[in-house]
C-alpha positions as CSV (number, residue, x, y, z in Angstrom):
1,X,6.6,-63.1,-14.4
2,X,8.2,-61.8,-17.4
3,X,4.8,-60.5,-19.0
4,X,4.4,-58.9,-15.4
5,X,7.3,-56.9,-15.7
6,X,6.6,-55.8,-18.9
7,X,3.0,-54.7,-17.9
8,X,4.5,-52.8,-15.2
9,X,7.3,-51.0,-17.0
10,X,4.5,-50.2,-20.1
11,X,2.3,-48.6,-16.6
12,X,5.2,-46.7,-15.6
13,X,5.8,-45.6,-19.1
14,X,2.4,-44.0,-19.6
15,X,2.2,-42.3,-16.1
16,X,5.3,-40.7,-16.9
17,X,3.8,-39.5,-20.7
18,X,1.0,-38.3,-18.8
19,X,2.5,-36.3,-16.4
20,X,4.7,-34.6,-19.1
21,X,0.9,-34.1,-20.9
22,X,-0.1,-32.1,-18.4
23,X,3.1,-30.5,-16.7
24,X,5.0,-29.4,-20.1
25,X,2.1,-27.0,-21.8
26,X,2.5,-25.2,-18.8
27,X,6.4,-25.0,-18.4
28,X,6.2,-24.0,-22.3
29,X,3.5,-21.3,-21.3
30,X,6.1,-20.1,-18.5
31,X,9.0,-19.8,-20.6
32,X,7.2,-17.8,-23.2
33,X,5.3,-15.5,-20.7
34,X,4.5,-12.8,-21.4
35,X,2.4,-13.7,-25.0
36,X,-0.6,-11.5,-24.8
37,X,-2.2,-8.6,-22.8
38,X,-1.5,-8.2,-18.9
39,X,-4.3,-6.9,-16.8
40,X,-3.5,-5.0,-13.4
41,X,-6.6,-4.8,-11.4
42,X,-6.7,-1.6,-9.4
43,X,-9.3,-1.5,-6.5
44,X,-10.1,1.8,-6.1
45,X,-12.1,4.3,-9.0
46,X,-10.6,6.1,-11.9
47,X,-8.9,8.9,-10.5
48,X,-8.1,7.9,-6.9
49,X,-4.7,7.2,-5.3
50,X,-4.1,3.6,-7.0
51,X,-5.2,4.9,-10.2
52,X,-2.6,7.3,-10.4
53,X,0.0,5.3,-8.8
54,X,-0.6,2.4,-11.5
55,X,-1.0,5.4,-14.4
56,X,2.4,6.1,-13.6
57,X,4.0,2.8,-14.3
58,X,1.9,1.5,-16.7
59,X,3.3,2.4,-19.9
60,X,7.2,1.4,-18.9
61,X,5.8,-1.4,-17.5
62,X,4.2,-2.6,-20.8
63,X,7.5,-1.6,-23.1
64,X,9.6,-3.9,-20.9
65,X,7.3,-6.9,-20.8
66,X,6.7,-6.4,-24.4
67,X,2.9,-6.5,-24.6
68,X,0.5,-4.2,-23.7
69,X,-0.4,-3.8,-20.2
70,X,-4.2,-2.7,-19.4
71,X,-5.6,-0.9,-15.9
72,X,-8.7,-2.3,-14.7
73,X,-11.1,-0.2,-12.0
74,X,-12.9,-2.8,-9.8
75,X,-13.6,0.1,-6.5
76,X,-16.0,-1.4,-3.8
77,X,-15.9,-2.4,-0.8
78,X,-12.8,-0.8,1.0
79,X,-10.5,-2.4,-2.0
80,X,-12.1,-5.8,-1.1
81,X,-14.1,-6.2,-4.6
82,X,-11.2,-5.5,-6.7
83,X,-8.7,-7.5,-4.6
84,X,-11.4,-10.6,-4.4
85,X,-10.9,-11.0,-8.5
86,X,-7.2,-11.1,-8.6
87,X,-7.4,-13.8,-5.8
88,X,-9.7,-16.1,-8.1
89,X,-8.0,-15.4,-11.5
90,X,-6.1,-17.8,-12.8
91,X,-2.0,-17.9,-11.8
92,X,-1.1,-17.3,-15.2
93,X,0.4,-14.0,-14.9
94,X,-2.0,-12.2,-16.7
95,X,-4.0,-10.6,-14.3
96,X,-2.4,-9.0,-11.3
97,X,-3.4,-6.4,-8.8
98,X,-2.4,-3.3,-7.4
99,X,-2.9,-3.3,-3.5
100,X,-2.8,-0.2,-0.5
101,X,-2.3,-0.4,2.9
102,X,-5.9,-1.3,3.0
103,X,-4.7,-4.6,1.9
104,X,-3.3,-5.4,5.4
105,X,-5.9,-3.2,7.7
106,X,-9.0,-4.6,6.2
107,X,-8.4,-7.8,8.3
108,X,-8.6,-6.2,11.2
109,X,-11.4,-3.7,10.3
110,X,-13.7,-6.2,8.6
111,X,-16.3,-8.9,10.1
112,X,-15.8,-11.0,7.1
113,X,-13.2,-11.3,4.2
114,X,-13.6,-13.4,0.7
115,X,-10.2,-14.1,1.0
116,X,-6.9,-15.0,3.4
117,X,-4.5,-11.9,3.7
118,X,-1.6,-12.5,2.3
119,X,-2.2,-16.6,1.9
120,X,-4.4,-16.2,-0.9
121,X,-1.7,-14.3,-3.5
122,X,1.3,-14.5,-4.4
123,X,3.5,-11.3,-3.6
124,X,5.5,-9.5,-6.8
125,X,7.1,-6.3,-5.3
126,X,6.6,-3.1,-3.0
127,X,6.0,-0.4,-5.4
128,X,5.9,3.0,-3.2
129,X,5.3,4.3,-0.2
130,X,4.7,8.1,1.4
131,X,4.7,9.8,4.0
132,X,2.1,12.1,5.4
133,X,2.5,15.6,6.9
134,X,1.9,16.7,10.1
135,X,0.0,19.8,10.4
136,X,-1.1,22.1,12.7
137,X,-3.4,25.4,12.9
138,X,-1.3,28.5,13.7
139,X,-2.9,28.8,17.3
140,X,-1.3,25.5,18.5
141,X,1.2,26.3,21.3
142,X,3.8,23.7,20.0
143,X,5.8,24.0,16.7
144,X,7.7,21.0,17.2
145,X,6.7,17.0,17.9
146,X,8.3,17.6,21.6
147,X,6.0,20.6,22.6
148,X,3.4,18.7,21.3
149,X,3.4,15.7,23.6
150,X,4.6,18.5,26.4
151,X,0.9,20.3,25.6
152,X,-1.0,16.8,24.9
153,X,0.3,15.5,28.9
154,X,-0.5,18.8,30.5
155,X,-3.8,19.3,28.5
156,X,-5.1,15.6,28.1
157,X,-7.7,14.8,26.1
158,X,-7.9,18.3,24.8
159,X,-5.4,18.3,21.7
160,X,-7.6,16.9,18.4
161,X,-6.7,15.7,15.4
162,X,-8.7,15.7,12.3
163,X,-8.8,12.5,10.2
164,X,-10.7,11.7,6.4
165,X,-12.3,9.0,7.5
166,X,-12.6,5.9,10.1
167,X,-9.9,2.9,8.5
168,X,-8.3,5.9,6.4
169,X,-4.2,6.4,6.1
170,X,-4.5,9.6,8.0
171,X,-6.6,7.9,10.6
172,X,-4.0,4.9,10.8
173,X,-1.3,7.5,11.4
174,X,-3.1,9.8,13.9
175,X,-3.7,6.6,16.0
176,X,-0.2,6.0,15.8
177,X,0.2,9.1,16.9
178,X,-2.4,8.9,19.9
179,X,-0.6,5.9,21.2
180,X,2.9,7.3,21.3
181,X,2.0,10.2,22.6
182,X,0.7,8.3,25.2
183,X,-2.7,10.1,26.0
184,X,-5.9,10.2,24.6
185,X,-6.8,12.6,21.5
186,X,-10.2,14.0,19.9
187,X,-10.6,12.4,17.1
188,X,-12.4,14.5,14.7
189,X,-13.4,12.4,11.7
190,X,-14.3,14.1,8.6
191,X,-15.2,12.4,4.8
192,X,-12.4,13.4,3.0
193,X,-9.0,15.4,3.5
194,X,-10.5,18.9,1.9
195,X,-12.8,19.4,4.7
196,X,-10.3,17.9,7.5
197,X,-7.9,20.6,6.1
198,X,-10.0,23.4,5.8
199,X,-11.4,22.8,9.8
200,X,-7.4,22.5,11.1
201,X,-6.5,26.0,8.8
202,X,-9.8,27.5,9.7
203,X,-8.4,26.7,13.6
204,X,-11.3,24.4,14.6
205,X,-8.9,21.3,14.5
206,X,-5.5,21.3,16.8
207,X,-3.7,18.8,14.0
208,X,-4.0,16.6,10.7
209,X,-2.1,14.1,9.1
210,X,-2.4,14.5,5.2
211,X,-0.6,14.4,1.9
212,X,2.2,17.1,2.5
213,X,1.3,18.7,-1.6
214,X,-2.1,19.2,-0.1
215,X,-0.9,21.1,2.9
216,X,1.9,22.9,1.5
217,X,0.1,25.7,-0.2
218,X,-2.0,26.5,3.1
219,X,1.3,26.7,4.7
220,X,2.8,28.7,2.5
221,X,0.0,31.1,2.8
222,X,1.0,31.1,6.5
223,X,-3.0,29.5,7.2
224,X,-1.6,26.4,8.9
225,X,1.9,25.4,9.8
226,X,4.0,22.1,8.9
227,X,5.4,20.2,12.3
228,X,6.8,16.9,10.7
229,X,6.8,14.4,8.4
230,X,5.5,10.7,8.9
231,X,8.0,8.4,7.3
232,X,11.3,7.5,8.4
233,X,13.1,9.9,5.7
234,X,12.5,13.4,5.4
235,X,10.3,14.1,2.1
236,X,12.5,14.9,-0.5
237,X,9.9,18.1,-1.9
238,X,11.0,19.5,1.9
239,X,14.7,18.4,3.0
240,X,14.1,21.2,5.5
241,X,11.1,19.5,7.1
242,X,12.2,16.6,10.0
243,X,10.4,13.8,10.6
244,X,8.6,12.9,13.8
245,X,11.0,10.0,14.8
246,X,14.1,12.9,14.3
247,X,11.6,15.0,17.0
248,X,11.7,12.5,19.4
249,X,9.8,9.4,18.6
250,X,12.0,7.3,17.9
251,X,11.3,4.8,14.8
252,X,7.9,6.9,13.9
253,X,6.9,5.3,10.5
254,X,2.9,5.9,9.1
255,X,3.7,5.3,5.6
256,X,1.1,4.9,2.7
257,X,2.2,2.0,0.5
258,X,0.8,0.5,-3.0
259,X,2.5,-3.0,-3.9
260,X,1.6,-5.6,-6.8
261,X,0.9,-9.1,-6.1
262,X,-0.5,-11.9,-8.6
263,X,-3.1,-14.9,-8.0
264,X,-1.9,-17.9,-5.4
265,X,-0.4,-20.4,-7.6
266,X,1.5,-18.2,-9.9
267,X,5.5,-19.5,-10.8
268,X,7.9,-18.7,-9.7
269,X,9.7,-17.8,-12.5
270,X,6.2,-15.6,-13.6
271,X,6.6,-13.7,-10.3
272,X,10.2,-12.9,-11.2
273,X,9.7,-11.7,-14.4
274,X,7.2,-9.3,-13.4
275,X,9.6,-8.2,-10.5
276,X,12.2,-7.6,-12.8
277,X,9.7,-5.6,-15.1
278,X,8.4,-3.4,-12.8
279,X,12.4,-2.5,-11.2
280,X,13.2,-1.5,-14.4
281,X,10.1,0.4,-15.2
282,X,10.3,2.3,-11.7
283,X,13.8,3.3,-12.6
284,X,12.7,5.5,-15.3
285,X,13.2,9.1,-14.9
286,X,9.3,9.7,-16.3
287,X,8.1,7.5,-13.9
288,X,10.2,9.0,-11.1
289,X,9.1,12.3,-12.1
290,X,5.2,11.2,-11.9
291,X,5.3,9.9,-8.2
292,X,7.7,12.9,-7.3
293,X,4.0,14.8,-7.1
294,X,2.7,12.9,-4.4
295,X,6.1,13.1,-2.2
296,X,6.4,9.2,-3.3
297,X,9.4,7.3,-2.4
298,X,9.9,4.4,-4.9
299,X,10.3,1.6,-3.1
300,X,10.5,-2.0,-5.4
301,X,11.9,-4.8,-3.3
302,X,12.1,-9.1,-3.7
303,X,8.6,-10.9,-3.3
304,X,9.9,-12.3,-0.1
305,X,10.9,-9.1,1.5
306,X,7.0,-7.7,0.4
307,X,5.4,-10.8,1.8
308,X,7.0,-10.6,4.5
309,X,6.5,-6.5,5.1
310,X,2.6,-7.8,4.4
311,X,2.4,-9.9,7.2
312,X,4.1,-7.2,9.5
313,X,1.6,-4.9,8.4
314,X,-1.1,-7.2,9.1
315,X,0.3,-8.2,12.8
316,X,0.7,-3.9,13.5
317,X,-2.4,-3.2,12.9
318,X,-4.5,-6.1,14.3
319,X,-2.5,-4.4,17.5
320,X,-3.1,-1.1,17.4
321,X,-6.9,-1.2,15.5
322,X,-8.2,-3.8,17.7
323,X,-8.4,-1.8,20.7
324,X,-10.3,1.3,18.9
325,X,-12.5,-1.1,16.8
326,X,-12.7,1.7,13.9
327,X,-14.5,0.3,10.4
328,X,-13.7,0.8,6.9
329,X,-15.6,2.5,5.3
């Protein structure tokens, strides 16, 4: 009995050994992390939105973490190619990705995904989020959100609204629009927000939802006219300018956001490092600066409150898409 008890504690012994084997490389690794190059996969083309939104962090980001941090394009697919790779690297940290709103439409919008939305990453941080503009041609009878729903109810399914694209943010917030208006709209779809503009300034399109820096100049050349902003704070680049839930819709919010999120799997304590990173390179003044051109409102928050902003995203627009059945693009 005694050689038994022996055997068994010598068993225990070597299960424990082995599970420190296998366990402790990686604690090491996470306690030392970052060691080497960080890769942040963006899902869109050099140049686009994400590009420049991950342009504008990058460097700060990299002097914090202390190791350089590289951008990698992988457009395609509506964001789904890029996204697919950061779901299948390895939860080490060193490859994350930048994701849009896309991130929590494309559910809705797509027959088939690669990957669960959000289950199959692990959440870091909210990065930004901005507003749109509302924009009308000068011919419009309304100047305000009110005397627009008072001309969509007595003319409906006259008012139009041009969008850049099926599945695109200024689609997304025109059907917003459409449904608290409560009456239909003409939705006039164009590829891309240069043409969409051009049509509502030339005064073949009622309205548009679109960046307010690409609208300003038109308006300022008195060729279109600004009703309203989108988000639930006035753009800071025009104070003067309310927003459509201070018109009258009450808790109006169409909102472009870019957040980062990491492989499923990733530590905890990996997750919070690069949380605390990317706070302190958002604070910057250079970065601040940077984002001020698209009307951005920095926006970093906890990787609980992201994940669960993600998953509120995803329930709002399986809502309000699933009736229209739009597709991405």
């Amino acid at each position: 009995m005694h050689a038994n008890i022996c055997i068994n504690f010598k068993a225990l012994c070597l299960a424990l050994l082995l599970s420190l084997s296998v366990s402790l490389p990686f604690r090491v690794s996470a306690d030392m992390y970052p060691s080497r190059t960080i890769k942040i996969i963006v899902p869109f083309a050099a140049g686009g939105g994400g590009d420049f939104v991950a342009r504008s962090f990058v460097d700060k980001f990299s002097e914090v973490l202390k190791q350089p941090v590289v951008i990698e394009n992988r457009g395609g697919g509506n964001t789904v190619v890029g996204t697919e790779v950061v779901s299948k690297a390895a939860p080490d940290g060193y490859t994350v990705g930048l994701v849009s709103t896309s991130f929590s439409t494309n559910p809705t919008l797509m027959a088939q995904m690669p990957y669960r939305t959000p289950e199959d990453f692990t959440p870091i941080s909210l990065v930004i989020t901005y507003p749109f503009g509302l924009a009308a041609k000068l011919g419009l009878e309304a100047n305000t959100v009110q005397e627009i729903i008072a001309y969509a109810k007595k003319n409906p399914s006259r008012l139009s609204i041009a969008t850049s694209g099926d599945g695109s943010g200024s689609h997304l917030a025109a059907l917003m629009f459409q449904e608290a208006l409560g009456t239909d709209v003409v939705m006039v779809t164009y590829r891309g927000a240069g043409p969409a503009i051009n049509d509502v300034a030339a005064g073949h399109v009622d309205l548009l939802f679109t960046g307010m820096s690409q609208i300003k100049p038109l308006a300022d050349a008195k060729r279109l006219k600004v009703i309203a902003s989108s988000g639930l704070n006035r753009i800071q680049s025009q104070p003067q300018t309310k927003t459509i839930s201070e018109q009258g819709i009450k808790g109006f919010n169409a909102v472009v956001w870019w957040g980062m999120l990491a492989p499923p799997g990733t530590p905890k304590d990996i997750v919070e490092k690069l949380n605390s990173a990317l706070r302190v390179a958002l604070n910057q003044p250079e970065v601040s600066k940077r984002l001020e051109v698209v009307d951005g409102e920095i926006s970093p928050s906890s990787p609980q409150e992201f994940e669960q902003m993600i998953k509120l995203e995803v329930l709002k627009w399986k809502k309000l898409l699933g009736s229209h059945k739009p597709k991405a693009d």
